[in-house]
N, C-alpha and C positions, 0 to 999 in steps of 0.2 A: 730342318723345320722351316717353313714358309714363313716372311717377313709379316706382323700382321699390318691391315690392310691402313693404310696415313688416314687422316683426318683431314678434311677439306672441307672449310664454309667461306662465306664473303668476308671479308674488311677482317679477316686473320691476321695475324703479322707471327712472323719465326724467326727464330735464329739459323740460318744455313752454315755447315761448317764445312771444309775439306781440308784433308792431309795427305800428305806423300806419303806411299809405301814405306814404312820404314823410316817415316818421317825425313825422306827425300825429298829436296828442293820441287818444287813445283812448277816453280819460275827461274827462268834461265838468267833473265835482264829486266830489263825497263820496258824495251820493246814486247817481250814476251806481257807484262804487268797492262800495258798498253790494249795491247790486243784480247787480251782478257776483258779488259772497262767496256774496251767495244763491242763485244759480242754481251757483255753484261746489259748495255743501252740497250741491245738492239732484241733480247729479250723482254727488259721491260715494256720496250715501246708494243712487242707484241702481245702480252700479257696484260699489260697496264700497271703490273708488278710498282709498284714505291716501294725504291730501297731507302731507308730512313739512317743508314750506317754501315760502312763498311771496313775492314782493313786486309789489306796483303802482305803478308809475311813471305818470307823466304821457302818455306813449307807448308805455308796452310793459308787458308782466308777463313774469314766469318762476315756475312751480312748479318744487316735487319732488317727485311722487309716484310710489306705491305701486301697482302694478296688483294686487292678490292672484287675480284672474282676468286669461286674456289680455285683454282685454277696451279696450284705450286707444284703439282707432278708433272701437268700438259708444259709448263712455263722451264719445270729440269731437264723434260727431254730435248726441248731445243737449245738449252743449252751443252748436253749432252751431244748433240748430232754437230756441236758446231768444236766440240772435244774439250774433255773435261776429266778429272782426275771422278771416284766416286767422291757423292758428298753427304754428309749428315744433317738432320733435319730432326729442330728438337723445338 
């Protein structure tokens, strides 16, 4: 059965979740945490995305952001393309 289709308007804000398979680590180090923020900035800055809160756990993250455009599926796939665990969106 097909996912139904997300909700998307302006000045939304979500909660973003990811977990490891099996709730395996996600993150290796610090460096790995690192380069996660980075490709997280460089999504916002594409999006215009405001993350308003986040945390990295050993197995999962959760944000809070800001969509100021509809824009939170266009804004996962580049995070996606830059590699990413799947993530939940509630």
């Amino acid at each position: 059965m097909a996912r139904k289709v997300r909700v998307e308007f302006e000045g939304a804000t979500y909660h973003v979740m990811c977990r490891g398979d099996r709730r395996e680590n996600i993150f290796e180090d610090d460096l790995d945490r690192a380069r996660f923020l980075e490709t997280l900035g460089e999504v916002c800055r594409r999006t215009g995305w405001k993350i308003h809160a986040y945390v990295l756990m050993s197995n999962h993250y959760h944000w809070l952001l800001e969509t100021p455009g509809a824009n939170l599926v266009a804004g996962m796939r580049i995070r996606h393309e830059r590699g990413c665990l799947a993530a939940a969106v509630h």
